[in-house]
N, C-alpha and C positions, 0 to 999 in steps of 0.2 A: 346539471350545468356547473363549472367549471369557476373559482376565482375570476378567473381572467374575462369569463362569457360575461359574468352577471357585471363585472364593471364596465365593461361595452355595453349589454343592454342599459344603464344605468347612462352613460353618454346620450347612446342613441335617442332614447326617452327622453332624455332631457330637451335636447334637441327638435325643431322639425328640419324635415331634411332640405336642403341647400337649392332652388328651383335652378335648373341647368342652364347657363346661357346658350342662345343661337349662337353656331359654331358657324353661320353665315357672318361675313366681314361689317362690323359695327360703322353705323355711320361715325365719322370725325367729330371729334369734339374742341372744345376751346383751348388752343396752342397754349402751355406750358412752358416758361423760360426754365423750369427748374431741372437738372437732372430725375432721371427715375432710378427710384431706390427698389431696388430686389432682394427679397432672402430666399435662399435657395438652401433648403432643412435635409439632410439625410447623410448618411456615410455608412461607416463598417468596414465595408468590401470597396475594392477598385470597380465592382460591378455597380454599384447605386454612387460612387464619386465621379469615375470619370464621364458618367452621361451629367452631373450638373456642370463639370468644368465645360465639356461642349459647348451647353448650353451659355453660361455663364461669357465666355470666349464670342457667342455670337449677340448676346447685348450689347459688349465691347467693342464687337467690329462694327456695330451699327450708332454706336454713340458712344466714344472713348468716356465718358463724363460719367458714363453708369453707373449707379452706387450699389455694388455687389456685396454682399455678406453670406456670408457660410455657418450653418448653424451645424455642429454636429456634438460628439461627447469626445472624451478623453480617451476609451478605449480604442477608438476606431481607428484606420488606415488616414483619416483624414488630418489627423493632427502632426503627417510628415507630409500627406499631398499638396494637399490647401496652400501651404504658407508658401510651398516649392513653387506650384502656379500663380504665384504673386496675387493670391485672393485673402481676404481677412477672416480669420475664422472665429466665429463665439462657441462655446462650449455649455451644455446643458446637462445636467444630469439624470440620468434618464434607463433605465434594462430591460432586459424580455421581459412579457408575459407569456410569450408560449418556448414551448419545450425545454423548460425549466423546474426543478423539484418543487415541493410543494414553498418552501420554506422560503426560497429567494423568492416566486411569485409573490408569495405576502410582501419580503422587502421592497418588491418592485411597486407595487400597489401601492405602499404606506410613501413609497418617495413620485408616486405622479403629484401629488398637490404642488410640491418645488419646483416639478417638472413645468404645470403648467405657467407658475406665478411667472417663473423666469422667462417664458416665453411669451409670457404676457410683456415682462418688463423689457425683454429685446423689442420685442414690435413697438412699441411705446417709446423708445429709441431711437429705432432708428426710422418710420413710419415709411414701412416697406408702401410701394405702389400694387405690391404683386407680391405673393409668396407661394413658392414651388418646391414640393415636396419630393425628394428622386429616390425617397424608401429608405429602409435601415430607424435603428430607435427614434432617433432624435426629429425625424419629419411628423411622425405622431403629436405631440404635443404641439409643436408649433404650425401646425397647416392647421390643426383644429381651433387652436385658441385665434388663428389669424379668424377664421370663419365665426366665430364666435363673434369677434369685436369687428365685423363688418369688413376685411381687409378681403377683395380676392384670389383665394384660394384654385392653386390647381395641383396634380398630383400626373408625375414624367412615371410609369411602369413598363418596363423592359421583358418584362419576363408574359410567357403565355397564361399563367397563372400566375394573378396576383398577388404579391403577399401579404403576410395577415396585417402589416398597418394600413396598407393601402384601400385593402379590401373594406375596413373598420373606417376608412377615410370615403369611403365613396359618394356615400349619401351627402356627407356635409362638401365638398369642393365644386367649384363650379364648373372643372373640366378637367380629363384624363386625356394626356399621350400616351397612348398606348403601340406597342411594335408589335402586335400579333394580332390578328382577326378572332382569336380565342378569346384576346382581353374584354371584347365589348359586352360580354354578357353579362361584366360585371359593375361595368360603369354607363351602359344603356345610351343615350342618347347626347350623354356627357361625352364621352368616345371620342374620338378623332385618333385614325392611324398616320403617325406622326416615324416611325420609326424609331430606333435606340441610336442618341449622337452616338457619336466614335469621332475616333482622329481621321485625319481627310485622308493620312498618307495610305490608308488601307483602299480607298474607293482608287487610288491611283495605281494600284497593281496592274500588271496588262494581264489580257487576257491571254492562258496559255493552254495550248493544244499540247497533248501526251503526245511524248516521241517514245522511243524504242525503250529508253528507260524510266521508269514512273519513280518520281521522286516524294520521299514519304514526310511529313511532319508529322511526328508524334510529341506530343505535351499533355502534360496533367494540371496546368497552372503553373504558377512562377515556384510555387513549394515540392510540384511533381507528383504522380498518384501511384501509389504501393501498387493496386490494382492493377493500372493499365501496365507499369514494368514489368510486374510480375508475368504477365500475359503475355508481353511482347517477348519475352526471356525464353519463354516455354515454347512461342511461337516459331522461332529465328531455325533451327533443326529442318523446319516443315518448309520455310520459306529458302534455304541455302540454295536449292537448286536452284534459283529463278537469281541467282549473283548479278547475273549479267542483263537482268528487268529493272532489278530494283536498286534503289539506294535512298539512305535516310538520314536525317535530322531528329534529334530525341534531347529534347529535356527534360532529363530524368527528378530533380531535385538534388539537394547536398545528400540528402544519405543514401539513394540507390544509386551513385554516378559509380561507382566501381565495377559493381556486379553487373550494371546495366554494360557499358564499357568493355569489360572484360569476355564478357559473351557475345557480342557483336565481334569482337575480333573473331573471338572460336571459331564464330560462324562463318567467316571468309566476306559476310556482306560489307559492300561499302557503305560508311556511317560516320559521321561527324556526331558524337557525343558529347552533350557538355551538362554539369548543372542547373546554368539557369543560361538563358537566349538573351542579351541584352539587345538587340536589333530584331525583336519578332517581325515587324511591317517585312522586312525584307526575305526573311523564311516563308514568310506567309507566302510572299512573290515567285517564290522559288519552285514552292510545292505544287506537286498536281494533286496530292490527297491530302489531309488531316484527320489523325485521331484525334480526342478531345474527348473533355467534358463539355455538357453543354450548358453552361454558366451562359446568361446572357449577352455580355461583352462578348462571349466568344462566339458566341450565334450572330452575332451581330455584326463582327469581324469576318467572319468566315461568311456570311455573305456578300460583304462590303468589297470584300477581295474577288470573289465569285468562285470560290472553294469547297467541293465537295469533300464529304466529312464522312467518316464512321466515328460515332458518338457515343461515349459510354456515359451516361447519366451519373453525375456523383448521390448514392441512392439516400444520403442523411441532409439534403436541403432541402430548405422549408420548405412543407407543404409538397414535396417529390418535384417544385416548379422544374429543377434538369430535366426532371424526366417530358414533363409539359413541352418545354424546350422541342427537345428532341424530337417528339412527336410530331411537331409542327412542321420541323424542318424533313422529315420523315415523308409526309404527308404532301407535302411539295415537292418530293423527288431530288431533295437536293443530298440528301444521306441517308445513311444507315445507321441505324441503331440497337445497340446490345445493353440491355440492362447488366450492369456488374454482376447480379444474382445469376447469371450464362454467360459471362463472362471465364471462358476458358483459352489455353493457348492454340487448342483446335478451332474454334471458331472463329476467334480474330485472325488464324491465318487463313480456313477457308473465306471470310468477308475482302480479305487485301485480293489473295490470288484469284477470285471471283472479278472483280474491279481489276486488274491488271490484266488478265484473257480477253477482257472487255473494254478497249479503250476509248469505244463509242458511249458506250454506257457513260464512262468517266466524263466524258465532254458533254453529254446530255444532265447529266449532273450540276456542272460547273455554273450550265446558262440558266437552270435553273435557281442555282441559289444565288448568281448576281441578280435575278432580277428580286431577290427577295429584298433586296439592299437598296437605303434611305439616303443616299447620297445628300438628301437636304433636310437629315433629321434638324437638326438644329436650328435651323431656317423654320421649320413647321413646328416646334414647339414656340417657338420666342413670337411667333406671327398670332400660336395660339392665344397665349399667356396675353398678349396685346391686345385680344380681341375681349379678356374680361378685366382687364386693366383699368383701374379708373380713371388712367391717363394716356393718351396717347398722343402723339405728337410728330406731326413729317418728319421729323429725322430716323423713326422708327419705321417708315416706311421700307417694305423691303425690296 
């Protein structure tokens, strides 16, 4: 056992575990004139921020009065998002335990005691009603310390596997939204599939039937993936003859846009190449296919649109969850999937031109991953979170 194991078992032990509330709708209780106060713990990634803004967004449209706080750390995505969304953010000090050398592990270890006090000291603050965890460092410390000093706790997981703080968080929260039917094995009867928010403007894509020429979006993230260019690069030769099938969208990233660019002209395909997409929703609208990783948000997005995918798993995140991802979405008939380890420029063009001969296949596809899509994630978390709320009040009525 592992640093990082024994000081989990050393929580857990400490602890008994959290008994689950009935996810049946709690009788009313006595009206509160007070706003309700939420912390909402996690960051990193736009994949665990933008499902708390969702959510945080549908407090507000149910009670402008809401007292919202964002708890995350300084290194994260959240300390340019947050403040952009007109949400208040605290900052915690907080780092991995896993997949980290031996040496920051101990650092990391030796700074949870600040971790927690502070989180103690936020909640003691601001005397959150609810506190919701949406993953990444900073939700650890403060979903447990909330469950420690009586506050309830729940925990938003978006991915089909979930990660290792949420996982360490299961036992103590009183309830998990989870977006995959894989999540529940992990949080049992705590569970509730609630779907991954997202922005609405994706659930308002129309539905589109493939005509004569199938139009591609390819993305690797907002940074672009070495991987999938390199592939599509090697691909473009195989796919020339079909000019007059295909055409695409690629955002490559700043440092492949030349090469990626420069070979799609070679290639005779028609292609708009750029960097970075600053209008994704509307590419998204565009497209009849998606390559991708399968990052949650994008899974999530690409259902919400109702977009079939071929999905290359980014293989170094945690715990393989892209790959969990993928599998799901797989598994459902709504894509395809190539582990990057076969990842070559043969078989991403056999998987396209397979899907292009086939444009039944494509639309069977399509309806299958809109229906995977939570058009009322947000609505089904915030209904949850109110059901172990120590408050609730008709204005939260949904």
């Amino acid at each position: 056992m592992n640093e990082s194991e024994r000081e989990i078992s050393k929580l857990e032990g400490a602890e008994a575990a959290d008994a689950p509330v009935s996810l049946s709708p709690c009788p009313p209780v006595p009206h509160s004139s007070l706003p309700l106060s939420v912390i909402i713990a996690g960051g990193g990634t736009g994949g665990h921020i933008y499902p708390g803004i969702a959510i945080a967004q549908e407090f507000k449209r149910r009670d402008a009065d809401t007292h919202i706080v964002f708890v995350g750390t300084a290194r994260g995505l959240e300390t340019k998002i947050i403040p952009r969304e007109g949400f208040n953010l605290e900052l915690i000090e907080v780092a991995a335990l896993k997949r980290v050398g031996f040496i920051n592990r101990i650092k990391s270890l030796l700074m949870l005691p600040k971790s927690f006090l502070t989180a103690r000291s936020l909640i003691k603050q601001f005397k959150p009603d609810v506190v919701i965890g949406v993953g990444g460092y900073a939700s650890g410390p403060v979903v447990l310390t909330a469950s420690w000093m009586g506050v309830p706790a729940m925990v938003a997981e978006q991915n089909a596997l979930p990660g290792f703080t949420n996982r360490v968080l299961a036992r103590f929260v009183k309830a998990a939204a989870v977006s995959f039917e894989e999540a529940r094995l992990f949080f049992k009867e705590k569970a509730e599939i609630t779907g991954n928010p997202i922005r609405a403007e994706f659930f308002d894509a129309p539905a589109k039937h493939p005509s004569n020429v199938i139009h591609v979006l390819i993305t690797g993230g907002s940074q672009g993936a070495r991987a999938i260019n390199e592939a599509v690069i090697g691909a473009l030769p195989q796919l020339a003859a079909e000019k007059d099938r295909l055409s695409f969208t690629h955002q490559t990233g700043e440092n492949d846009y030349y090469r990626v660019r420069d070979a799609f002209e070679k290639s005779g395909l028609k292609a708009e190449v750029m960097p970075f997409v600053e209008k994704m929703v509307d590419e998204f609208a565009r497209a009849d296919l998606v390559i991708s990783r399968a990052g949650a948000t994008t899974v999530a997005e690409l259902a919400a649109a109702g977009k079939p995918a071929i999905m290359i798993p980014f293989p170094f995140a945690a715990d393989d969850h892209q790959r969990k991802n993928a599998e799901a979405i797989e598994n459902a008939g709504a894509g395809r999937m190539i582990l990057q380890a076969e990842l070559t420029a043969e078989r991403l063009a056999k998987e396209l031109l397979w899907l292009v001969y086939d444009p039944q296949q494509l639309s069977r596809m399509a309806e299958a991953s809109r229906k995977l899509g939570h058009p009322d994630a947000a609505k089904k978390v915030v209904d949850l979170a109110m059901r172990i709320c120590s408050k609730n009040t008709s204005t939260f009525t949904s």
